[in-house]
KEKE-783873 format. One record per residue (C-alpha): x, z, y. Coordinates in pm, whole numbers, plus 32768, in hexadecimal, padded with zeros to 4 digits. Layout:
BEGIN
<atom c1="X" c3="Z" c2="Y"/>
...
//
This chain:
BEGIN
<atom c1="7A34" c3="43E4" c2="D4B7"/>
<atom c1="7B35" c3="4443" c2="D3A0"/>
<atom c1="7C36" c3="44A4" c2="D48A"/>
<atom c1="7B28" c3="458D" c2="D568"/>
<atom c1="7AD6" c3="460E" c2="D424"/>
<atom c1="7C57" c3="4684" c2="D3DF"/>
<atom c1="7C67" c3="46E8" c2="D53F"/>
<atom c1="7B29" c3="47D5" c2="D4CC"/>
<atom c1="7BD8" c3="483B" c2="D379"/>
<atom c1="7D0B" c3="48A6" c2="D440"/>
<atom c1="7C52" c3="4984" c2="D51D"/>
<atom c1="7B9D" c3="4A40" c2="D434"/>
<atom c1="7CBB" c3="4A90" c2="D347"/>
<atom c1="7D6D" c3="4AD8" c2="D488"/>
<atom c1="7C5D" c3="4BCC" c2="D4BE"/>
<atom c1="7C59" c3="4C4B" c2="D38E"/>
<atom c1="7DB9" c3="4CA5" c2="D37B"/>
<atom c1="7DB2" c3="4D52" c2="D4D1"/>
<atom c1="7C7A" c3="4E24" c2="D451"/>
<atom c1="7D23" c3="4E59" c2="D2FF"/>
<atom c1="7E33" c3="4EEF" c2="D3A8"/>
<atom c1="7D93" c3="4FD9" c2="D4A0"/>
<atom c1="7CDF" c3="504A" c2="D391"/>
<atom c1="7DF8" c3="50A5" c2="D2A0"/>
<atom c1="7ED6" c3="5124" c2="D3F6"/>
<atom c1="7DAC" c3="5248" c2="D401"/>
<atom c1="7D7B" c3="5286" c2="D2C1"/>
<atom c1="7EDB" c3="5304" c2="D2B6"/>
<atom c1="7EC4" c3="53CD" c2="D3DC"/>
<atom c1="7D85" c3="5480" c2="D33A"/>
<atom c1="7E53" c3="5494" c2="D20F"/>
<atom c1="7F88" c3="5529" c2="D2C4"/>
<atom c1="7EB9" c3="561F" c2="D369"/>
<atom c1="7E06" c3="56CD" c2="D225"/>
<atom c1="7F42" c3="56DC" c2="D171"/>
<atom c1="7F69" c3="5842" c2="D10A"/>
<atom c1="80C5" c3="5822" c2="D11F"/>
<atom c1="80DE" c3="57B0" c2="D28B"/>
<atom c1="7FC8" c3="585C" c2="D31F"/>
<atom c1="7FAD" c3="596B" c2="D25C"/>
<atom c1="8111" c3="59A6" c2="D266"/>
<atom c1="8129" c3="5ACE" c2="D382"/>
<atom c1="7FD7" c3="5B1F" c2="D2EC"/>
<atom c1="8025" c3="5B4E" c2="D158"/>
<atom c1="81BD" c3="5BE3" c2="D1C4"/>
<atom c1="81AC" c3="5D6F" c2="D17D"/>
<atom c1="81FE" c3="5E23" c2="D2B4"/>
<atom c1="8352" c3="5E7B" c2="D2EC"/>
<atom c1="837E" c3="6007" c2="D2A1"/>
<atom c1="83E6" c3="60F6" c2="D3A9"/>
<atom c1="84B4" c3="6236" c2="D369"/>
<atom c1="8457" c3="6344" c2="D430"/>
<atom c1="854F" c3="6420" c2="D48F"/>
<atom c1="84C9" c3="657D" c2="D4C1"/>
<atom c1="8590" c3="6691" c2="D5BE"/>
<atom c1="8682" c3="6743" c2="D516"/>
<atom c1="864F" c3="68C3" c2="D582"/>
<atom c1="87AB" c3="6924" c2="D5CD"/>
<atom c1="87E2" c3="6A5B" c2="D517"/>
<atom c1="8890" c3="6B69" c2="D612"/>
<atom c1="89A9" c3="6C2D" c2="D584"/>
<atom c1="8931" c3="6D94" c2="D5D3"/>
<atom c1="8A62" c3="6E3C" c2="D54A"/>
<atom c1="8B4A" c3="6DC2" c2="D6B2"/>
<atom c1="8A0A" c3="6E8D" c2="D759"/>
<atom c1="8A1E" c3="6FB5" c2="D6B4"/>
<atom c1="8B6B" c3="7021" c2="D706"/>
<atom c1="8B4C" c3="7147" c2="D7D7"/>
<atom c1="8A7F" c3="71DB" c2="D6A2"/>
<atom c1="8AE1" c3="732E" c2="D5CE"/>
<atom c1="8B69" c3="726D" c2="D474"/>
<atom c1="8A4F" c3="7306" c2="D3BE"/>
<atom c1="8927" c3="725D" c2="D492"/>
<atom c1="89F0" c3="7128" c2="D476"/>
<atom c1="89CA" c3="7130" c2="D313"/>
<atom c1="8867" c3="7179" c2="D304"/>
<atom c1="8835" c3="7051" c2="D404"/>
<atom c1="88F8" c3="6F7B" c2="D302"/>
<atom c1="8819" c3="7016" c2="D1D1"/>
<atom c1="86DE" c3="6FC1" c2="D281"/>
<atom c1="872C" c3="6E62" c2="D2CF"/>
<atom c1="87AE" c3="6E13" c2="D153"/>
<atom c1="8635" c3="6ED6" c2="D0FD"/>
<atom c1="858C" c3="6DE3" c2="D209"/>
<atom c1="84D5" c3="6F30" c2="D284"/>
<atom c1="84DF" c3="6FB0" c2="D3E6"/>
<atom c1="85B6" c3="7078" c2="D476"/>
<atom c1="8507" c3="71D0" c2="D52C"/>
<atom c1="859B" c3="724A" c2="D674"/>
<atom c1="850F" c3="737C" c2="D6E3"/>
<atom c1="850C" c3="7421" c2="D849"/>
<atom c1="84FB" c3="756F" c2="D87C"/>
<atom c1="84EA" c3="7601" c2="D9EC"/>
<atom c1="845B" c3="76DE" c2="DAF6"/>
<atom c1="83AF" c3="7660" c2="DC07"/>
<atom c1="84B2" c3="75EA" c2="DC82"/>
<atom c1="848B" c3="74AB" c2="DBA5"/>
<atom c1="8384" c3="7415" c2="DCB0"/>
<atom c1="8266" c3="736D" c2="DCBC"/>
<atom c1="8224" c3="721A" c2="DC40"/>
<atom c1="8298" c3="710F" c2="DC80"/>
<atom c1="839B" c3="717C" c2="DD9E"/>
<atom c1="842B" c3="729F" c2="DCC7"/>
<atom c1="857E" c3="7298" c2="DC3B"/>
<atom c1="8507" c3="72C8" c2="DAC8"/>
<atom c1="83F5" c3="71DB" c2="DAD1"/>
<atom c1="84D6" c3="70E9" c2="DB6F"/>
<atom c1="85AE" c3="712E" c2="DA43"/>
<atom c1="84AD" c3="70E4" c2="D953"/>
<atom c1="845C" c3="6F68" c2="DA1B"/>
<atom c1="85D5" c3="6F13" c2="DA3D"/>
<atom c1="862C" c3="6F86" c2="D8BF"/>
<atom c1="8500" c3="6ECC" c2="D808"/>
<atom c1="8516" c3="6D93" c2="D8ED"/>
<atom c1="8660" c3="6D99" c2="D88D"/>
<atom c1="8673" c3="6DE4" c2="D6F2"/>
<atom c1="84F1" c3="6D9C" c2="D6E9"/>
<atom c1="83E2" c3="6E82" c2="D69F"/>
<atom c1="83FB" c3="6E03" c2="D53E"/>
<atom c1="857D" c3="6E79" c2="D51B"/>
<atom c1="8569" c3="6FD3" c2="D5FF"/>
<atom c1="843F" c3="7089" c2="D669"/>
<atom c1="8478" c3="7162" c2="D767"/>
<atom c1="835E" c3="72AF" c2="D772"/>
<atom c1="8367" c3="7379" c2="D8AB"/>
<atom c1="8308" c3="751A" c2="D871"/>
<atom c1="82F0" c3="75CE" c2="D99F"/>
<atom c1="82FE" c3="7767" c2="D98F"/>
<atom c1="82A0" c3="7847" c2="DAE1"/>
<atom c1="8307" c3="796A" c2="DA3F"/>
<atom c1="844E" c3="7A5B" c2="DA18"/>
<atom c1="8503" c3="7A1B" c2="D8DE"/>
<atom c1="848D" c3="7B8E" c2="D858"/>
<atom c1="831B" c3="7B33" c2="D89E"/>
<atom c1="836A" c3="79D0" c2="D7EA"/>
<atom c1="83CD" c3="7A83" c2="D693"/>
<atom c1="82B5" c3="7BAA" c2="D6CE"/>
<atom c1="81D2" c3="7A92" c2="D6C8"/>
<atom c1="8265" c3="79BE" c2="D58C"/>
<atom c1="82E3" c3="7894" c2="D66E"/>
<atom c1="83E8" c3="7870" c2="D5A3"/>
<atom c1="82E5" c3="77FC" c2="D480"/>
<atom c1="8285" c3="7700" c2="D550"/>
<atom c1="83A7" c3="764C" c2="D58C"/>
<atom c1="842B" c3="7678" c2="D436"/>
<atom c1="82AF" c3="75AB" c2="D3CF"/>
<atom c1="8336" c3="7492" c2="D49D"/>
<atom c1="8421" c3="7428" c2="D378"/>
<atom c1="851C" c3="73AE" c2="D46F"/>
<atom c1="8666" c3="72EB" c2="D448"/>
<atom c1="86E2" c3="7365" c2="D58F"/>
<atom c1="8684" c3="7456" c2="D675"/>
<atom c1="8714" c3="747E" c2="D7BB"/>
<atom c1="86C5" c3="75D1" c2="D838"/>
<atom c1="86B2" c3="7660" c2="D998"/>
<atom c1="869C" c3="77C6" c2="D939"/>
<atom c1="85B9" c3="7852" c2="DA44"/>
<atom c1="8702" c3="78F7" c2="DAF9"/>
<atom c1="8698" c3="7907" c2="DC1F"/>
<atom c1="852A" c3="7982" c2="DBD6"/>
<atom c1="85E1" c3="7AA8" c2="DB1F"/>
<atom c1="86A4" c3="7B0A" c2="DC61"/>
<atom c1="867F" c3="7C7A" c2="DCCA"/>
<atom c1="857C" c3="7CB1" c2="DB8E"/>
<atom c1="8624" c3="7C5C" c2="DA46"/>
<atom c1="877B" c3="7CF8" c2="DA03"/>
<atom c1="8895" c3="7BD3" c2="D9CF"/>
<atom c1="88E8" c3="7C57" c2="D885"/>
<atom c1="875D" c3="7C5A" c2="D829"/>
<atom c1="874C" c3="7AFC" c2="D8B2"/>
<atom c1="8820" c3="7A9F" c2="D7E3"/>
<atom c1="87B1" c3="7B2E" c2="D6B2"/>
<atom c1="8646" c3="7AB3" c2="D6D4"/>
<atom c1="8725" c3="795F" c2="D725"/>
<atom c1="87DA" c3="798A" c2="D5B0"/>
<atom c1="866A" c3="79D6" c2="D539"/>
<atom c1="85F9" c3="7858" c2="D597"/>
<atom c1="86E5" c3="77D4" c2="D522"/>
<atom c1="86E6" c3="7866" c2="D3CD"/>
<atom c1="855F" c3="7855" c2="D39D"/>
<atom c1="85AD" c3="76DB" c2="D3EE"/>
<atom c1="86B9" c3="768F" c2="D2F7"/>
<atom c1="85DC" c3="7772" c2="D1CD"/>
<atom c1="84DD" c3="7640" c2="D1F8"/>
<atom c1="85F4" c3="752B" c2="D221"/>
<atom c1="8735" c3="7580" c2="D1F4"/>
<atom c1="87B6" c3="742F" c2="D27C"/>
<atom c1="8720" c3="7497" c2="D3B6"/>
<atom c1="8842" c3="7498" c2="D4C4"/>
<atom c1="882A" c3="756B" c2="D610"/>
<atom c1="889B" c3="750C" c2="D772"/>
<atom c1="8896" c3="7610" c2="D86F"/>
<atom c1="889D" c3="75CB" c2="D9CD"/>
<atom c1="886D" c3="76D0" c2="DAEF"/>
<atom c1="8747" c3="76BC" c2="DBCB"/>
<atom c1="8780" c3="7628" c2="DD2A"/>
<atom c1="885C" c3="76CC" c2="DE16"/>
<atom c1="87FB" c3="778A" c2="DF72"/>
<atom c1="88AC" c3="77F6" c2="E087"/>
<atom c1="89B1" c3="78FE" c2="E04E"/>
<atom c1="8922" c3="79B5" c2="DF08"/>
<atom c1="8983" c3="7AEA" c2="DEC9"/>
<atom c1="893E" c3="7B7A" c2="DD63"/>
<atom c1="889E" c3="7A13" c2="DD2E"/>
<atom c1="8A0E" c3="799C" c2="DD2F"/>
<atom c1="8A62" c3="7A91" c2="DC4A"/>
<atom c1="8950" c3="7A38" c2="DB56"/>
<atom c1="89B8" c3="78C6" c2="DB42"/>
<atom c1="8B20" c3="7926" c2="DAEC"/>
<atom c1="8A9E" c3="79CF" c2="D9F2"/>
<atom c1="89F2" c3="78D7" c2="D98B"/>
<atom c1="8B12" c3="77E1" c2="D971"/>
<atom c1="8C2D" c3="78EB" c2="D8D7"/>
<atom c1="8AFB" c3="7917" c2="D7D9"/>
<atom c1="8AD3" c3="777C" c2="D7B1"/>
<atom c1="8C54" c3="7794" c2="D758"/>
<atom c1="8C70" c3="78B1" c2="D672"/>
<atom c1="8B29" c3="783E" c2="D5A8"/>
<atom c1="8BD9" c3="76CD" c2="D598"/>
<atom c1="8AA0" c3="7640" c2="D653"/>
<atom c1="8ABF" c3="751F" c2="D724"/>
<atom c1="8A88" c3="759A" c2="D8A2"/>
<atom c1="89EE" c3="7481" c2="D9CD"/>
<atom c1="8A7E" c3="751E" c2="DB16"/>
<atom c1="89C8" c3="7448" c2="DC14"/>
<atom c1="8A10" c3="7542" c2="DCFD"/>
<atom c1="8B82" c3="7489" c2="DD2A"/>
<atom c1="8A84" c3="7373" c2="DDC5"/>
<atom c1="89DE" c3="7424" c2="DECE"/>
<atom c1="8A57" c3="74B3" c2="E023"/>
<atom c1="8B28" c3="75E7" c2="E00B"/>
<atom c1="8A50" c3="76FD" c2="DFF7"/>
<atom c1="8AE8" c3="7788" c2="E10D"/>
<atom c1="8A71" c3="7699" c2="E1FD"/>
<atom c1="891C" c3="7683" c2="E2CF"/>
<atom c1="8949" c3="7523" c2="E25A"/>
<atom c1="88A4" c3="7583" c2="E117"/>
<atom c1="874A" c3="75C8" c2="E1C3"/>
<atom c1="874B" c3="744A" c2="E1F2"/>
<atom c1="8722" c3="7445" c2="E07D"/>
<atom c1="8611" c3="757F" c2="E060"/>
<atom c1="849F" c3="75AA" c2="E0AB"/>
<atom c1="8448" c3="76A5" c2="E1D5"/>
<atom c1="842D" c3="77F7" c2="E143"/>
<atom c1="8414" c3="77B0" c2="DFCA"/>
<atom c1="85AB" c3="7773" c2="DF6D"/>
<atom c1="8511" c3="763B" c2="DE9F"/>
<atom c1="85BF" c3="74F3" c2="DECC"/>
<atom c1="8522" c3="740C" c2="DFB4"/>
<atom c1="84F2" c3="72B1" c2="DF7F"/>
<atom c1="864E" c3="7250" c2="DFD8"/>
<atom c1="86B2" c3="7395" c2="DF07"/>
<atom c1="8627" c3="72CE" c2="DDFE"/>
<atom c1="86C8" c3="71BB" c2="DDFD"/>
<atom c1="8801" c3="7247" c2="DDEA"/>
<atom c1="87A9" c3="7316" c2="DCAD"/>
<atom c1="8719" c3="71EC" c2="DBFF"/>
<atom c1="8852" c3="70C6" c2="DC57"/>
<atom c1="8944" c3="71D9" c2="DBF1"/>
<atom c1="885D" c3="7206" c2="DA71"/>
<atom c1="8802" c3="7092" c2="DA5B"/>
<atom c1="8982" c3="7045" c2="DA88"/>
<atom c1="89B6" c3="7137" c2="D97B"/>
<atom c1="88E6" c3="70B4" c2="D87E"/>
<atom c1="893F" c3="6F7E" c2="D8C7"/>
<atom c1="8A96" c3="6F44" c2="D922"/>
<atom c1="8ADA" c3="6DD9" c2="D966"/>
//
């Protein structure tokens, strides 16, 4: 009886110790698994800061553009920039500047403040279907002198003036523009350019001489995109005109604008 009763005694603290020992084995997982340092570790850990890098805008150097440019609108460019204002390009043309978008100045305008941006050069297009003596009978010249322009490049109605306007009138109302303009600003700088050519002019070649010699002796910078067209002497110039207006064409267009976008911005 005594020894079945140690064989009993055995067992139970047998038991016992197995119990005891399950028990404490899940206590310390429960315990493991609330500790705020284990669990709570990914939890509790401040996130890891990221830099974000934002785009540099690359700042272009406009001055390598601006090359081709009479030293006084270069400097004005340069003034405006340091003043953070915009710079005001202003075309002035017969109708022979086209319609938009396929003509050459409005093709100007896209190229130039794509280019610069709108913000850095605005380019204004002012179209004038008159002679140049109508022009200043009517006080044009106030109106582009209200434009307040950096720089105007002018396409002094040459060929509207043919037969009716005198050269030496044309270019006296020409002189007149240009010094109603420069009253208002006198920064403003002038560009002339002749209008587009046509098949073996006459006294319309003898107007855009003119025009040039007076360019030179005025110290006014002078765009001869005529040096980019077909000789004048060719039929191959009708290629480049509209039927029975002497206006360019849309390939006549093209050719004016390349040869003025590659001007004001030489690259």
């Amino acid at each position: 009886m005594k020894a079945v009763f140690t064989t009993l005694l055995a067992i139970a603290c047998a038991v016992i110790l197995i119990w005891g020992n399950i028990h404490w084995n899940q206590k310390s997982v429960v315990s493991g698994s609330n500790d705020p340092i284990t669990s709570n570790s990914n939890k509790n850990k401040p996130a890891e800061s990221k830099t974000i890098e934002k785009p540099v805008k690359e700042e272009k150097d406009f001055s390598t553009f601006t090359l081709h440019w009479p030293d006084e609108a270069k400097a004005a460019f340069n003034q405006a920039l340091e003043e953070k204002r915009t710079f005001k390009l202003l075309i002035v043309g017969s109708g022979s500047v086209g319609e938009e978008p396929t003509g050459w100045a409005y093709q100007v305008k896209k190229e130039v403040e794509e280019f610069y941006g709108s913000d850095v050069v605005s380019v204004n297009i002012r179209e004038v279907n008159e002679t140049t003596l109508a022009f200043i009978q009517n006080d044009g010249q106030d109106t582009i002198a209200e434009e307040q322009a950096d720089l105007i490049l002018f396409e002094p109605f040459t060929l509207t003036d043919n037969g009716l306007v005198l050269i030496e009138d044309s270019l006296a109302n020409i002189q007149t523009v240009i010094d109603t303009a420069k009253e208002s600003n006198p920064n403003t700088v002038f560009i002339l350019q002749p209008p587009n050519p046509i098949y073996q002019p006459k006294l319309y070649a003898t107007q855009v001489e003119a025009l040039a010699e007076y360019a030179a002796e005025n110290n006014i910078a002078y765009l001869d995109h005529w040096e980019a067209w077909p000789d004048t002497q060719s039929e191959e110039i009708y290629e480049f005109l509209q039927d029975g207006t002497g206006q360019p064409n849309e390939e006549g267009h093209k050719i004016w604008s390349k040869y003025v976008i590659d001007y004001l911005m030489s690259k």
